[in-house]
N, C-alpha and C positions, 0 to 999 in steps of 0.2 A: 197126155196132152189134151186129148178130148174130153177128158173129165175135169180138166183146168179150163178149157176155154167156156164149157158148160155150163162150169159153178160161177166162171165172171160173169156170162150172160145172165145167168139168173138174178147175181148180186144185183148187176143193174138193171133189171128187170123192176127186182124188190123196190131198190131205190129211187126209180122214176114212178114206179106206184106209192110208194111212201109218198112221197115227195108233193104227187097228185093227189091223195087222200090229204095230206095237208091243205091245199089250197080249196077243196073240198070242203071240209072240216073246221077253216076258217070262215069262209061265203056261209054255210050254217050257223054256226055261232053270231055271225052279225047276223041274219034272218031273225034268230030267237032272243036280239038287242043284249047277247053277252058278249059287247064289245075287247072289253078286257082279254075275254081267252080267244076271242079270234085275231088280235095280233100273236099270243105264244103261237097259232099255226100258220101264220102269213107269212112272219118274218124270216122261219127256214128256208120255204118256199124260194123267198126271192134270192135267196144265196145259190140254189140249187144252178147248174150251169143249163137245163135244161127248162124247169118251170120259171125259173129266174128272168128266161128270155120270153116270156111269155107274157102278152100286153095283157091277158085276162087275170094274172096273179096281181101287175101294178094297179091294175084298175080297180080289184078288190080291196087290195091294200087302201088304193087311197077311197075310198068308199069306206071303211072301217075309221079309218086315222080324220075323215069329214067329218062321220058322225059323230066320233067323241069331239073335236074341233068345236061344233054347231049345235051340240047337244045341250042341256042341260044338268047334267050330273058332272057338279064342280069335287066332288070325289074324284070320278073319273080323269077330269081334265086337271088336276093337281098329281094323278099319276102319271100323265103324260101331257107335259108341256109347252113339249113341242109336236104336238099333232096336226095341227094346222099345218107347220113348216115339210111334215113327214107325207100330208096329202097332197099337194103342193106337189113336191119334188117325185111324189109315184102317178100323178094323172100326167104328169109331163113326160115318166119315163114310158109310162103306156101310150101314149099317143107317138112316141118318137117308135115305139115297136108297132105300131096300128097300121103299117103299109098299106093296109086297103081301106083304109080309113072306115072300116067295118062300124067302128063306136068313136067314130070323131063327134059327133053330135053330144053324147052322153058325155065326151069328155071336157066336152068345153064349157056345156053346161054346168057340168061340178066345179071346174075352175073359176067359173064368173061366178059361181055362187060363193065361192073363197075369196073371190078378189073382189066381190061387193063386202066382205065379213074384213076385211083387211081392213079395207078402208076407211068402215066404220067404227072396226075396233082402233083404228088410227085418230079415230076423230073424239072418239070418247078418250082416249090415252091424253092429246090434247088439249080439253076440259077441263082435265086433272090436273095441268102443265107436267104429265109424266112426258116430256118432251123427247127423249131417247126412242120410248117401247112406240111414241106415234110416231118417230121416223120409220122403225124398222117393220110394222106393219104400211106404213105409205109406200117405202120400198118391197117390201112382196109385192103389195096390189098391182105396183107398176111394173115388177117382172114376170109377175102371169100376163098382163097386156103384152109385154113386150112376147113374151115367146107364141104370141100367135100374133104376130105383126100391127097387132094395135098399140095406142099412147093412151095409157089413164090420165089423164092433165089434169086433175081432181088430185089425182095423187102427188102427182109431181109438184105441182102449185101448195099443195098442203104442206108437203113437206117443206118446203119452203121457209115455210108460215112456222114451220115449226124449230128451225134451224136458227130463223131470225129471234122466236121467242127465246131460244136458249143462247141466246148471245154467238154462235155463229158467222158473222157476219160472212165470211169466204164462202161458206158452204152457201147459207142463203141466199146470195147471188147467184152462184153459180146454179142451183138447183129452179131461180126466177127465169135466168136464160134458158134453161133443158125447156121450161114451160113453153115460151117464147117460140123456141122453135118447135114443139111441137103442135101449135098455132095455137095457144091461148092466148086470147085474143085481147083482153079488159085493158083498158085504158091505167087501172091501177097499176099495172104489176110495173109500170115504167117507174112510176112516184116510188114504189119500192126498191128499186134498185138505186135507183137514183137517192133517194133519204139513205139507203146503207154506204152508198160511194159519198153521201156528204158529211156523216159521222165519222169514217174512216178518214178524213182530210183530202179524198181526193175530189175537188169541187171542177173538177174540168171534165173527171169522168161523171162526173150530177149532171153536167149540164149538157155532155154527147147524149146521154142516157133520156134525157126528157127532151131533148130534139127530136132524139129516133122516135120517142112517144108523139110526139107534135107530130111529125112527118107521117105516120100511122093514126091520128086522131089530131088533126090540126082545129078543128073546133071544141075541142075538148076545154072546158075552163081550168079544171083543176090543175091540168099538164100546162096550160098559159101562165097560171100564176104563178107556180114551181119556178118556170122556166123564168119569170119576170124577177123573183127572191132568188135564183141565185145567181144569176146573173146580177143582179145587184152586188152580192156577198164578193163576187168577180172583181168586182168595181168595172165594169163593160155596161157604163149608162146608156149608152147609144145602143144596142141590144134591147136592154132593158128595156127602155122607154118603148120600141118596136110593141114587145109585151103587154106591157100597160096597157096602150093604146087600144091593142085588140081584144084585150080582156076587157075596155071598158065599153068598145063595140056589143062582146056580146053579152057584159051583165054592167048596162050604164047606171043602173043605181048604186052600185059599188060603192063605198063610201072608201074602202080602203085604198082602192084601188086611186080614185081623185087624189087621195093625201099622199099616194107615193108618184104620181103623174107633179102634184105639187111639188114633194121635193126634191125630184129631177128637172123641174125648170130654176128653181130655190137655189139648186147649184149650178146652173147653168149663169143663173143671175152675179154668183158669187166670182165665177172664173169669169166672168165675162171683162173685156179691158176697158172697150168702151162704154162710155153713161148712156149714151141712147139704148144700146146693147143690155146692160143691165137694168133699167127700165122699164124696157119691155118682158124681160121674165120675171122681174119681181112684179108686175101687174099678171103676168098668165099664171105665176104661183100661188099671187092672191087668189085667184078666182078660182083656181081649184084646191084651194084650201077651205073657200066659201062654199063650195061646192060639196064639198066632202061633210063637212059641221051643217047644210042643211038637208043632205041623204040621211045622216046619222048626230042630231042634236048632242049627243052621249059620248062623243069618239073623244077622247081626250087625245089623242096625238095633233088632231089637227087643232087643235085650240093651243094647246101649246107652241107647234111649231109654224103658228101665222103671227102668235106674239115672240117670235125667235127672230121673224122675216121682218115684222118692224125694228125690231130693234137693229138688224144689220142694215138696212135702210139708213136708220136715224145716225148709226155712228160711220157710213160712208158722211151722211151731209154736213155731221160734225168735224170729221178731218177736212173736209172743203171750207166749212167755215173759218179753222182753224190758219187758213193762211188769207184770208182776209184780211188787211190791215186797214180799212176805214172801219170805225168805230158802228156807223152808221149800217155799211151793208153788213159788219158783222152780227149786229142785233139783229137788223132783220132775215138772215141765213140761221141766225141760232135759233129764231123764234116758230123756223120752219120746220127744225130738222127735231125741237121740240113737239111739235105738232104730230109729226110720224110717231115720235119716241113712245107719246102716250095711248097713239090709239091701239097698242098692245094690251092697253089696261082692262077691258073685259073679255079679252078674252084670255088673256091670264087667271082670270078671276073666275072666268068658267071651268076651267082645266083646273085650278084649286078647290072650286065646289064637285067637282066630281074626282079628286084624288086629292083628300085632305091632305097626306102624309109624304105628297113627294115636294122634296128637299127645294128644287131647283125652282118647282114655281115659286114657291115661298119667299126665296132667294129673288126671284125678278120683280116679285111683286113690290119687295123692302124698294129696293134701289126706285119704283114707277112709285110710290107713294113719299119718297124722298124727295122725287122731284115734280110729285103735284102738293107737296106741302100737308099730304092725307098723315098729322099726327096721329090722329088715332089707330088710323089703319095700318100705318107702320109701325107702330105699336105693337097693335093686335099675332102682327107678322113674324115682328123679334121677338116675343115671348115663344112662340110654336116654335122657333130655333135654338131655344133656352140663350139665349143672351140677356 
């Protein structure tokens, strides 16, 4: 029995010193940068039930599996893969064995230096639109943050970026919120989730989504316009117009902005029952329709749609005319409501000089030189229609 219990001790003897010469033997082999054989004696090591529990074996370990990671011998790093993933997962098992936090510094150090290499090998994958390999380096980088209680929001926000590139849209969301709450902060990321809730048809969560951006960045322009186009898209003018308004407080030269203030008064004019009522928006549509054509001489919407506005003008004073029955006021009601009909005529004419090719001015311009008797320029107009 004592010659059996002797020979065990020794076995284990042998094999706690094997075992120690291996991790030995591996730390060497990386000193003299033969990376390669000092994983064959590291990897025993951490099997062993004794050196295995040992933070100085995972530290090694991921110290060997960094440097081929961060190295440049792409031999090396095409025999081993997954090194990065293997340094990674051994500075985290060494630090979780470091009780006395003896090399908590060293270890954290090598991790940031891994989770700076993530992230940038995230960002170059990205570039490349390898969109997959830059998720799955964005997520390392943000799980070495997370397991020492920080938030990469670099990473997390990348990823993002990256989910949306790959047509993701669930994940992409979901991964702009992690950001969110981890307080990144930009004004952007609300337009972003909100552009991905209004491609997927949910245009009520666009428009929660660039609220909560308002409400965190209520001066923000970009988040007032969002909020002003889809609120539109809503058909919620009364909203909208709120929008406009204050987007044209903070960028009054907006040219755009006048021409959709125009034609939220332009419909206002249209519902309106009563004539004094609609009078008075068709003169505030005019003016900011004039408004907008001289911020921006070039805008072709509003030159179009001031010659849209006479024309609804002219054909209200045409059905009034139309129940006239003295000869006399009806001439002079017709001769009125002609008067409006043509002052669409340059600016029709402008919105056809800067869009040769669209149909519709074309089309109004026929019917406005039919009825100033302009042959030749109604002419000119039916040929560009091929008739």
């Amino acid at each position: 029995m004592k010659t059996a219990v002797l020979l065990g001790t020794i076995a284990l003897s042998l094999g706690l010193q094997a075992q120690n010469s291996n991790v030995v033997s591996a730390f060497n082999y990386m000193k003299d940068g033969d990376l390669a054989k000092a994983t064959e004696f590291i990897e025993p090591a951490t099997l062993d039930a004794k050196t295995g529990a040992a933070e100085k074996t995972w530290r090694y370990r991921g110290d060997i599996y960094r440097q081929i990671a961060m190295g440049t011998d792409d031999a090396l790093k095409a025999q081993f893969p997954d090194a990065i993933d293997k340094a990674v997962a051994s500075y985290l098992k060494a630090s979780e064995l470091d009780t006395k936090d003896n090399y908590r510094v060293e270890n954290i150090q090598a991790l940031g230096a891994l989770q700076s290499m993530s992230l940038n090998a995230g960002n170059e994958a990205f570039t490349a639109k390898a969109y997959d390999t830059a998720i799955l380096n964005y997520d390392r980088a943000e799980r070495i943050a997370k397991a020492f209680g920080h938030a990469d929001t670099n990473a997390v926000f990348n990823s993002a970026l990256a989910y949306e590139s790959k047509g993701d849209a669930p994940m992409a969301i979901q991964k702009y919120r992690e950001a969110l709450a981890l307080g990144y902060t930009k004004p952007e990321i609300y337009r972003y989730i909100a552009s991905l809730e209004r491609k997927n048809d949910d245009l009520d969560g666009a428009i929660t989504t660039i609220k909560e951006g308002r409400a965190r960045f209520p001066e923000q322009k970009d988040l007032i316009m969002d909020e002003m186009s889809y609120l539109l898209a809503a058909d919620r003018s009364a909203e909208a117009e709120e929008s406009v308004k204050l987007g044209i407080q903070k960028d009054p030269n907006n040219a755009v902005l006048w021409s959709v203030l125009a034609s939220l008064n332009d419909k206002k004019a249209t519902d309106a029952t009563e004539e004094a009522e609609m009078t008075k928006w068709y003169q505030k549509a005019e003016e900011a329709y004039k408004k907008s054509i001289e911020l921006d001489p070039k805008f072709f919407d509003s030159y179009f749609n001031i010659g849209v506005l006479y024309n609804n003008r002219a054909a209200y004073e045409y059905e009034k005319c139309n129940k006239i029955k003295s000869d006399t006021e009806y001439t002079k009601c017709k001769k009125g409501a002609d008067e409006i009909y043509v002052m669409a005529v340059p600016f029709f004419e402008k919105a056809h000089e800067l869009k040769a090719d669209d149909v519709q001015t074309v089309q109004q311009l026929m019917k406005l030189y039919a009825k100033t008797g302009d042959q030749d320029k109604y002419a000119a107009m039916k040929a560009l229609l091929g008739n």
